[in-house]
C-alpha positions as CSV (number, residue, x, y, z in Angstrom):
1,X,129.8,149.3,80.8
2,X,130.9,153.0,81.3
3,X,133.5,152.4,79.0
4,X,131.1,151.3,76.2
5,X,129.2,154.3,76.8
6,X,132.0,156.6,76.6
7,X,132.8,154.2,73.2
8,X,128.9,155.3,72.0
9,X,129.4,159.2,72.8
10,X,132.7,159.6,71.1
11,X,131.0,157.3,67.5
12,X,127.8,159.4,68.2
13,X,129.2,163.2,68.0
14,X,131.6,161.8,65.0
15,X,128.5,160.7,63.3
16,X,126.7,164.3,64.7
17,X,129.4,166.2,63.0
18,X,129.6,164.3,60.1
19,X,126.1,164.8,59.3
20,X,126.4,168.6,60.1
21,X,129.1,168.8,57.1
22,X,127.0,167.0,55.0
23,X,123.8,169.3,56.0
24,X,126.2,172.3,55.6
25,X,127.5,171.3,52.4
26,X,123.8,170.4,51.2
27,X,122.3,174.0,52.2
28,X,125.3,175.5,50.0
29,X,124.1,173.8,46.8
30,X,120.5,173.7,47.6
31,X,119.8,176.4,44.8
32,X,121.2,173.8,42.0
33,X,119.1,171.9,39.3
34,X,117.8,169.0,41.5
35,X,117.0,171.9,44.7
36,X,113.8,169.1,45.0
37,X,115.9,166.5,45.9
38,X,118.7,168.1,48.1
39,X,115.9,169.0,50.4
40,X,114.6,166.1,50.8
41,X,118.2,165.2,51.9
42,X,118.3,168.0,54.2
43,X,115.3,167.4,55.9
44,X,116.4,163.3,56.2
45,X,119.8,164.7,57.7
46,X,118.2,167.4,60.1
47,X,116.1,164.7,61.3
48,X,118.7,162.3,61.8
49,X,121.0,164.9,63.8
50,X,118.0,165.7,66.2
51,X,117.6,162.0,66.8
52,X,121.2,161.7,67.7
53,X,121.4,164.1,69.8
54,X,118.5,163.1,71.4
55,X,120.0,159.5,71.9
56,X,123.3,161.0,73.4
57,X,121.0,163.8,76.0
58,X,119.6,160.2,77.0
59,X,122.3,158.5,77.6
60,X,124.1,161.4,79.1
61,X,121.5,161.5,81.5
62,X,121.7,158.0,82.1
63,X,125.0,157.9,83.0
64,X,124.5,159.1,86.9
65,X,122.8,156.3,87.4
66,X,124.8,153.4,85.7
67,X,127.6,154.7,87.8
68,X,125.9,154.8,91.1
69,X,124.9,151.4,90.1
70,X,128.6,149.9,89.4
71,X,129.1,151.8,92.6
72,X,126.3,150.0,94.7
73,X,127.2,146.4,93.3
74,X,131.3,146.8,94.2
């Protein structure tokens, strides 16, 4: 179980920074032709970081207490 989690943080903060290059490269050509459209895509990809990084705080904070609880059933 704590191993899977561990699996989940390491894909989630690859996906996080991922989607940071892509917001970074996004913001550099937002003053193109189709400006409309690339912010739509930042806004998606801002939105999509947060909810991330959201999911990982949780789980961070869950972790305490799966462990105590691997602990409790050994």
């Amino acid at each position: 179980m704590i191993v899977g989690m561990a699996r989940d943080a390491v894909h989630a903060n690859t996906l996080i920074e991922k989607l940071r290059g892509e917001l970074a490269r996004l913001k550099r050509a937002q003053f193109g032709v189709s400006s409309e459209k690339l912010q739509a895509r930042v806004e998606q990809l801002e939105l999509a970081i947060e909810a991330l990084e959201v999911d990982e705080a949780e789980r961070l904070a869950a972790a305490p207490v799966v462990a105590e609880a691997v602990e409790a059933a050994s």
